[in-house]
matplotlib code that plots the C-alpha trace (Angstrom):
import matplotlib.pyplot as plt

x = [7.3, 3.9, 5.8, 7.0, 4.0, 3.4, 7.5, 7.0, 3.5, 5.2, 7.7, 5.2, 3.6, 6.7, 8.0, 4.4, 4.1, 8.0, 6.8, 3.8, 5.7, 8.1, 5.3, 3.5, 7.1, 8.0, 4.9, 5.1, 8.2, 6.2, 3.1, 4.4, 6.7, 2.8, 1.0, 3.8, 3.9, 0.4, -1.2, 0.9, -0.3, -4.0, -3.1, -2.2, -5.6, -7.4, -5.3, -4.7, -7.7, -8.9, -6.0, -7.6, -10.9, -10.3, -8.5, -10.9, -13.3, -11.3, -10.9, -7.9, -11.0, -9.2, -6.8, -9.1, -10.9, -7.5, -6.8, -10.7, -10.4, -7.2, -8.4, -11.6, -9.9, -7.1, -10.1, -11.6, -15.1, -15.6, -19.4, -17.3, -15.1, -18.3, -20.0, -17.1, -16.4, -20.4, -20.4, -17.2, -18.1, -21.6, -19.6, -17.1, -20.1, -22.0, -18.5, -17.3, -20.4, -20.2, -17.1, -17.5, -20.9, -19.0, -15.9, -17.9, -19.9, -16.9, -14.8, -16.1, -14.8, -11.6, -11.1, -11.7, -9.2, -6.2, -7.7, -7.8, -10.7, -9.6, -6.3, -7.0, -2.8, -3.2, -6.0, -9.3, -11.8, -13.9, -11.1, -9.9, -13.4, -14.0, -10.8, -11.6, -15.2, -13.6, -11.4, -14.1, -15.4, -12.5, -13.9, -16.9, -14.5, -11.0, -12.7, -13.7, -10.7, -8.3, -11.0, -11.0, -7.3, -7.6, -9.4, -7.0, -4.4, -6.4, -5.6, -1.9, -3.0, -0.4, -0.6, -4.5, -3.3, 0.1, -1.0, -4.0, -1.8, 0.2, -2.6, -4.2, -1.0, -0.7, -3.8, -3.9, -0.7, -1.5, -5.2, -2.9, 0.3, -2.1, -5.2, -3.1, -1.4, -4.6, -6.4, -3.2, -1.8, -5.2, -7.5, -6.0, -8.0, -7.0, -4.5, -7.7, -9.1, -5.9, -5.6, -9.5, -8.6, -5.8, -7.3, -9.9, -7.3, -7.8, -11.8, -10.0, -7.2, -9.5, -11.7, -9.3, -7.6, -11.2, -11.6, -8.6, -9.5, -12.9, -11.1, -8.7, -12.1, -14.2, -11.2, -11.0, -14.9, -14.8, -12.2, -14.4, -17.6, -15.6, -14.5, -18.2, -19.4, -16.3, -16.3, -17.4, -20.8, -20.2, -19.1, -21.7, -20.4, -21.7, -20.3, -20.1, -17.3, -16.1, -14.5, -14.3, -11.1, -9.5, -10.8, -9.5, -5.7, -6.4, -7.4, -4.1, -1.9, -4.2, -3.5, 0.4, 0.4, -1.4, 1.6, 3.3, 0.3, -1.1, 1.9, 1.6, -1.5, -1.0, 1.3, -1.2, -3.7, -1.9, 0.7, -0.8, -2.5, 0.6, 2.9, 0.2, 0.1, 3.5, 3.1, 3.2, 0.6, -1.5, 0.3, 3.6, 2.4, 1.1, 4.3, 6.0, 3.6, 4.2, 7.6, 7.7, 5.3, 7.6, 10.4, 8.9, 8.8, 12.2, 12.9, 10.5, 12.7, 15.0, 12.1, 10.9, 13.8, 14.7, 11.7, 11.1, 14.7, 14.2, 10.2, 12.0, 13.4, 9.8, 8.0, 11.4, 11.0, 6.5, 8.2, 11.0, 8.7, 6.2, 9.0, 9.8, 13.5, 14.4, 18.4, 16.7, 14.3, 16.9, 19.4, 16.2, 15.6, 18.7, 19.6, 16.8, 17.1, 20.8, 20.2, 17.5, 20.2, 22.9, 20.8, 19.0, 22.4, 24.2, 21.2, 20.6, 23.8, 23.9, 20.4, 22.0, 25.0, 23.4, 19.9, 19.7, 21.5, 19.5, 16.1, 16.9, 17.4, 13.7, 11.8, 13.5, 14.5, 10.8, 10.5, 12.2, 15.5, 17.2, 13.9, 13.6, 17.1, 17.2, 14.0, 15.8, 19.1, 16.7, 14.5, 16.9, 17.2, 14.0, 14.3, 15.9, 12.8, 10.4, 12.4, 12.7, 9.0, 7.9, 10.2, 9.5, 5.9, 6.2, 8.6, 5.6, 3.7, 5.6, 5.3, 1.7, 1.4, 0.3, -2.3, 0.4, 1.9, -1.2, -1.0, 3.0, 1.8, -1.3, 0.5, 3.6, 1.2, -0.9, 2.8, 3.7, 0.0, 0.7, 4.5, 3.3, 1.3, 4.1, 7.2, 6.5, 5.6, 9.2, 11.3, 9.1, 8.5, 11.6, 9.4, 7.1, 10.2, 11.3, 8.1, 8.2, 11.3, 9.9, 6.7, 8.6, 10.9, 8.5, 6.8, 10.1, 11.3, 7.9, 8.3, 11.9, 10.7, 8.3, 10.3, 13.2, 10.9, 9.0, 12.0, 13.9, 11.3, 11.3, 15.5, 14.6, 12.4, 14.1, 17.5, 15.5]
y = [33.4, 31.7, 28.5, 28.3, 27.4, 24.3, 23.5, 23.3, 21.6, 18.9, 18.5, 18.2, 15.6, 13.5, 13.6, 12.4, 9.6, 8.4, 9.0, 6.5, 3.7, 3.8, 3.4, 0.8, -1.4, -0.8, -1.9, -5.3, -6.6, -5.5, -6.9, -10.1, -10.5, -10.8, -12.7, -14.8, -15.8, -17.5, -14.3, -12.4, -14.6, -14.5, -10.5, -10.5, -12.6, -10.1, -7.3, -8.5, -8.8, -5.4, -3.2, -4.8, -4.0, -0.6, 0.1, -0.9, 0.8, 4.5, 3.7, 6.6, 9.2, 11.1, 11.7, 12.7, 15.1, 16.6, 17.4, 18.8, 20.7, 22.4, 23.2, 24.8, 26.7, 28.2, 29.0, 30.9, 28.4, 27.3, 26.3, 23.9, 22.7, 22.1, 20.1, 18.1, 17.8, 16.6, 14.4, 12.7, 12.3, 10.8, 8.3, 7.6, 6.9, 4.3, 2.8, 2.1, 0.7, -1.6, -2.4, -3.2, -5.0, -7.1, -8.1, -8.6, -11.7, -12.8, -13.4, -17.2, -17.9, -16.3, -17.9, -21.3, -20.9, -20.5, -22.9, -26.5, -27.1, -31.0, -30.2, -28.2, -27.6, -23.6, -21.0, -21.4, -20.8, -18.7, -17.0, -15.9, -14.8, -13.0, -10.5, -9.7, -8.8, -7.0, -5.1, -4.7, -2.0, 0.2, 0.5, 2.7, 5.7, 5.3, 5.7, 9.0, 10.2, 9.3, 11.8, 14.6, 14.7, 14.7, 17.8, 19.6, 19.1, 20.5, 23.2, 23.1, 22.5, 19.7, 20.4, 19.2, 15.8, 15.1, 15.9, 13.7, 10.3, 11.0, 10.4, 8.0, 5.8, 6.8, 5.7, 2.6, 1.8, 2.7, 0.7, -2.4, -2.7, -1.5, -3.1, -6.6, -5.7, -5.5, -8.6, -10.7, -9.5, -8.1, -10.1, -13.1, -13.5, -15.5, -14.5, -14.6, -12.1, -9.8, -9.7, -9.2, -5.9, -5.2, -5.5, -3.2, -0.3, 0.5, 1.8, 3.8, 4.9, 6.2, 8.3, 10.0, 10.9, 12.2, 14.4, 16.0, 16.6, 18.1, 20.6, 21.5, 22.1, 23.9, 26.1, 27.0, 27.0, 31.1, 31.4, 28.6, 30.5, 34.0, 31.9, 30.5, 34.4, 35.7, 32.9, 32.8, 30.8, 27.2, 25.5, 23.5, 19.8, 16.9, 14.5, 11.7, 13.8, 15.1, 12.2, 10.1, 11.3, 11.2, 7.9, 6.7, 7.7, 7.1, 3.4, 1.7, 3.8, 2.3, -1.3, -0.6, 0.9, -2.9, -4.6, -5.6, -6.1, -8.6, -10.6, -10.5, -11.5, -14.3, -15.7, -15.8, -17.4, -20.0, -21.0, -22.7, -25.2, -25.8, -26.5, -29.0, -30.8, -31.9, -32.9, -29.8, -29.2, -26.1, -24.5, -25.1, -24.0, -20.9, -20.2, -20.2, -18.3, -15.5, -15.4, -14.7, -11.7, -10.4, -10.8, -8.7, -5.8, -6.2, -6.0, -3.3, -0.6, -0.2, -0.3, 2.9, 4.6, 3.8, 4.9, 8.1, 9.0, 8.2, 10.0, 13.2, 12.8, 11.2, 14.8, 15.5, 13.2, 14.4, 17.8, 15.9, 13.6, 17.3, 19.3, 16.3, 16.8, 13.4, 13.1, 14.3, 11.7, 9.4, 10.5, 10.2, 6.9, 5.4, 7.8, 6.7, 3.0, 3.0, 4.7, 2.4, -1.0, 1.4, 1.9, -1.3, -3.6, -2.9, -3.3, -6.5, -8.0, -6.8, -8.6, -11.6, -11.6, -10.3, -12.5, -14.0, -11.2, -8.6, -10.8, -11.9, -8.2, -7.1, -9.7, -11.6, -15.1, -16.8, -16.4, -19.1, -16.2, -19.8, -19.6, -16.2, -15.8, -18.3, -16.8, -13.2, -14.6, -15.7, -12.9, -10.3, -9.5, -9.0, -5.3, -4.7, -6.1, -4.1, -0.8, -0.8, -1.8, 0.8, 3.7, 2.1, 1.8, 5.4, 6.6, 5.2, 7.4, 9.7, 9.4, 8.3, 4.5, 3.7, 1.1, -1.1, -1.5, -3.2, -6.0, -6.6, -6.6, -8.6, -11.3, -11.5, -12.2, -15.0, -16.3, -15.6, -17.9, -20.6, -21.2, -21.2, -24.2, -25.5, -24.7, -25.6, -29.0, -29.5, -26.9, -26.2, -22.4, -21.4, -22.5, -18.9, -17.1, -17.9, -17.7, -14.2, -13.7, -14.9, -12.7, -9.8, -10.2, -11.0, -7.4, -5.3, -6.6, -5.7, -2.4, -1.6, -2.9, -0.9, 2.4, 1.4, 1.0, 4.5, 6.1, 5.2, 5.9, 9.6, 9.7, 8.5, 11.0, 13.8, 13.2, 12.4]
z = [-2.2, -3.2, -3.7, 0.1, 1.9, -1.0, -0.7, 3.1, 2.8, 1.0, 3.1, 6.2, 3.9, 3.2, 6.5, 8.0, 5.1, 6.7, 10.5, 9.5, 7.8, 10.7, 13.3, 11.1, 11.3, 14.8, 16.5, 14.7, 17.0, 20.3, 18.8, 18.0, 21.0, 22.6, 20.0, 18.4, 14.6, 15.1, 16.1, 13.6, 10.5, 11.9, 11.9, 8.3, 6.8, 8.2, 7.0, 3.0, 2.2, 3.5, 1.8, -1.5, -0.9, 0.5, -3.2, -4.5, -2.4, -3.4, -6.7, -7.0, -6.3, -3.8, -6.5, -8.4, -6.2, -5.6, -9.5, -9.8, -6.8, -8.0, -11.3, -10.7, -7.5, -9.8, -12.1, -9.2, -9.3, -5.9, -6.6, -8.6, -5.8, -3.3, -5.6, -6.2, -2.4, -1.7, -4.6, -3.9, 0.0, -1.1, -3.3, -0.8, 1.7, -0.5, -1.7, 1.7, 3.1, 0.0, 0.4, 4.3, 3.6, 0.9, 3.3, 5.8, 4.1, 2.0, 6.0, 6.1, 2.4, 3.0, 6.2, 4.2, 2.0, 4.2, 7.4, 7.6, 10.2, 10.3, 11.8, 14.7, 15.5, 14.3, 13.7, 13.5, 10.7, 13.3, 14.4, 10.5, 10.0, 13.3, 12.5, 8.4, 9.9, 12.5, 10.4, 7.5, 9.6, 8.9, 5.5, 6.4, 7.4, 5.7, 2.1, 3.4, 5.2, 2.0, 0.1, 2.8, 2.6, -1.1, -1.0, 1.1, -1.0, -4.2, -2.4, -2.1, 1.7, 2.7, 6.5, 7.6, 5.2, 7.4, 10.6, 9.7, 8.6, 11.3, 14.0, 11.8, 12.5, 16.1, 17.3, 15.0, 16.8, 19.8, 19.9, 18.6, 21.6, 24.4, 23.5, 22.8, 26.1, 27.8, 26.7, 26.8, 29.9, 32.3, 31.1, 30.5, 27.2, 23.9, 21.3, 18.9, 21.1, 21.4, 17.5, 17.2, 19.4, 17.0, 13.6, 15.3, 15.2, 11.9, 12.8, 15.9, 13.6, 10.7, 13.1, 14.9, 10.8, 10.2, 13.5, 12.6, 8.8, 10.7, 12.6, 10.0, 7.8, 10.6, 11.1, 7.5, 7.2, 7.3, 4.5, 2.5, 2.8, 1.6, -1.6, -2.5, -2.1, -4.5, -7.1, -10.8, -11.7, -11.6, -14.6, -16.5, -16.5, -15.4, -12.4, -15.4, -16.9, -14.3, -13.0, -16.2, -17.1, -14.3, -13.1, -16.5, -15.3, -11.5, -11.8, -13.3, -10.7, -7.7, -9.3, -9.6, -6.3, -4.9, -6.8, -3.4, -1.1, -3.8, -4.1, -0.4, 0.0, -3.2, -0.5, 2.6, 1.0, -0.6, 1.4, 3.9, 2.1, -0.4, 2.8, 4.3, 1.5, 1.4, 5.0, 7.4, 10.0, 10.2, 12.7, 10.7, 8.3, 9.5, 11.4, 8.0, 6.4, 9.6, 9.3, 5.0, 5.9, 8.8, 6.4, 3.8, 6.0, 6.8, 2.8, 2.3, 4.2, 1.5, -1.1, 0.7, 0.8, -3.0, -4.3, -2.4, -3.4, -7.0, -7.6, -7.4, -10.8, -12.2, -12.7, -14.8, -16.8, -17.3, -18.3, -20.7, -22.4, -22.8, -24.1, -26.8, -25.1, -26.0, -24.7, -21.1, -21.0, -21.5, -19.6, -16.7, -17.8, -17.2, -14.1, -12.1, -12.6, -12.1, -8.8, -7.7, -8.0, -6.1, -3.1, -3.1, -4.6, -1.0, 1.4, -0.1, 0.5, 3.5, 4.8, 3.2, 5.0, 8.1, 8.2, 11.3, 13.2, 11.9, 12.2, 15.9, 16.7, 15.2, 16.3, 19.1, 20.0, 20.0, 16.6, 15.4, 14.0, 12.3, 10.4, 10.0, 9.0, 6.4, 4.2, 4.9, 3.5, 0.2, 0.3, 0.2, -3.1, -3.9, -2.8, -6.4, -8.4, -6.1, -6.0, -9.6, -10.7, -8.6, -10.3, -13.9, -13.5, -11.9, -15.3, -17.6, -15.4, -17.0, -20.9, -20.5, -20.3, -17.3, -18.5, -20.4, -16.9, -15.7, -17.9, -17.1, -13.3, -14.2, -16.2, -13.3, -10.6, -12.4, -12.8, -9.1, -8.0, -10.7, -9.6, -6.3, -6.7, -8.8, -6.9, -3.4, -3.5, -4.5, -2.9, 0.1, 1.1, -1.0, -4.1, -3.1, -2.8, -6.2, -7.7, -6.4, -8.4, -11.4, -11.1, -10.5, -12.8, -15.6, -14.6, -14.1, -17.6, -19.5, -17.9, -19.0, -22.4, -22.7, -21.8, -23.9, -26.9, -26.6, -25.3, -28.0, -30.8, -29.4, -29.2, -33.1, -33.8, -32.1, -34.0, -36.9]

ax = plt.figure().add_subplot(projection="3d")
ax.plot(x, y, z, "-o")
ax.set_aspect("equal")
plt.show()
């Protein structure tokens, strides 16, 4: 019976994680039937950018507080807990305003890199910078959020953390269609302005996820305060060790987990320039640029619903790889992977056949669905090189070599950015489609060489 509440806590989770990717995909089609693939693209340089930094801000420590707190609750030492809670809240704190403070000055450089200020046909440099400062301010909260909800789940708590994404989401979403409806529609204001408003969500989004996390904590305060009076003296260990070890596992799943948005945002930043250089204008340029990110969310639906499918069978394999059951592991190995092509294989000839059709039917008529339809019909596959990356890197998870998968990732997107400025000067904006390819490829094949080759030295050693 004790497992119910965490079986059902999960569940809440998982179904809240689904409930927030599918509101953060369907407000894009309303949102850019009003802005259009310009304020789209000027939506996404702010927006790259800041899902880096705010990794980078967390640094997997919500993970980490989730693992301490869980330990040192099942060992009954809540003095423990607190003082991982307060030190992990005061990091969070400094980290996020050094992350915001950081964004915040870098928004003229990154706006640079992807504007043109002699062209004057798309966005402007003070309109790029305007929305990554904008946004930047999102980073003084969400650090903290993502470590509140950490600490409910170091209880087995699932509930305060789903109930919190889900209004997170809701009120991100919600700041973004009306707010943009607002400007565009009542005030009469610029698209600049309307996606300013947008970008902004993310502050609106985060403190609404933190009220709730507050009134899940206040409600529990009572129960909290009878746990400091029954627990054992707190353990003598420092913060340094505390968190050493588990920053040392947390770190290289953070990076894996940045794969896709860095590959993404490899393409924002580049792309423009590339496509001018072989004779585009800006706004082009930029409408191209638009229309590869709305296609990757398009090809990121199957993704999702590949890898949730296949992370049930990872933990089987943690227990496999423990056990030194060899044929299991294996038998996981090549179960997982083989799934992964059978759900992803069919969706992707089925966006290929079906590009423009389905494209027109998400984002409507204005935006350019021959385009749209045609870096679909070539982006399609990719689904099979994410999905499985994301399960192997999640299997080396598994048997401990999570770090080696850094490097693969590492090495395919310094590929991905050099092909870039290789590729598309020849075969235009399909040149960063196939240097995607290659990048991903590159990564997914280190990956399954690297499970083969420690999977198979244990099948060795176990029949040895």
């Amino acid at each position: 019976m004790k497992g119910s509440p965490f079986i059902r806590g999960t569940l809440f989770l998982t179904m809240s994680t689904m409930i927030s990717k599918m509101l953060g995909f369907v407000y894009v089609i309303p949102f850019t039937a009003m802005v259009g693939t310009s304020g789209y693209v000027l939506y996404t340089y702010a927006y790259r950018p800041y899902t880096i930094m705010l990794s980078i801000a967390t640094m997997g420590l919500p993970l980490a507080v989730s693992k301490m707190v869980s330990k040192y609750n099942q060992l009954g030492d809540y003095h423990t807990v607190k003082r991982v809670l307060r030190s992990g809240v005061v990091f969070m704190i400094c980290m996020g305003i050094l992350s915001f403070l950081l964004l915040y000055m870098l928004a003229p450089m990154l706006a640079a890199l992807v504007i043109d200020n002699g062209d004057g046909t798309g966005n402007s440099v003070q309109a790029v910078t305007y929305n990554i400062q904008i946004v930047s301010f999102a980073l003084l909260l969400v650090p903290v959020m993502s470590l509140l909800r950490g600490f409910f789940q170091g209880f087995q708590s699932m509930g305060p953390s789903a109930a919190s994404v889900v209004v997170e989401q809701l009120f991100r979403v919600l700041t973004i269609l009306i707010g943009t409806l607002a400007v565009i529609r009542i005030y009469k204001e610029t698209t600049s302005m309307a996606v300013g408003v947008a970008t902004f969500g993310a502050f609106i989004g985060a403190g609404a996820g933190i009220g709730v996390l507050l009134f899940f904590y206040m409600k529990r305060r009572p129960y909290l305060k009878m746990k400091e009076k029954t627990s054992i003296p707190a353990a003598n260990v420092s913060f340094f060790k505390l968190y050493k070890e588990l920053f040392t596992y947390s770190i290289p799943f953070v990076i894996v987990g940045l794969s896709i948005p860095m590959y993404q945002t490899a393409d924002t930043f580049t792309i423009n320039q590339l496509l001018m250089n072989i004779g585009y204008q800006q706004a082009e340029a930029e409408k191209v640029n638009a229309i590869i990110g709305l296609v990757q969310m398009i090809v990121l639906i199957p993704v999702s619903l590949a890898t949730a499918f296949s992370m049930s069978l990872v933990p089987e394999m943690t227990k496999a790889f423990t056990a030194g059951n060899y044929e299991l592991l294996y038998k996981h190995f090549t179960r997982t992977n083989l799934f992964v092509v059978m759900v992803t294989l069919p969706a992707a000839l089925g966006m290929m056949l079906l590009a423009e059709p389905v494209y027109t039917l998400l984002f409507g008529v204005k935006n350019d669905p021959l385009l749209g339809g045609e870096v679909l019909r070539y982006y399609a596959s990719s689904c099979i090189l994410f999905s499985l990356f994301s399960v192997t890197a999640a299997m080396l998870q598994g048997i401990n070599q999570q770090r080696k998968t850094v490097i693969g990732l590492l090495i395919g997107l310094t590929l991905k950015v050099i092909l870039n400025g290789l590729l598309i000067p020849h075969f235009d904006y399909v040149g960063s489609i196939i240097a995607t390819y290659c990048g991903y490829t590159f990564s997914v094949l280190f990956n399954l060489w690297l499970l083969y080759r420690h999977i198979g030295k244990y099948m060795e050693n176990g029949k040895g």
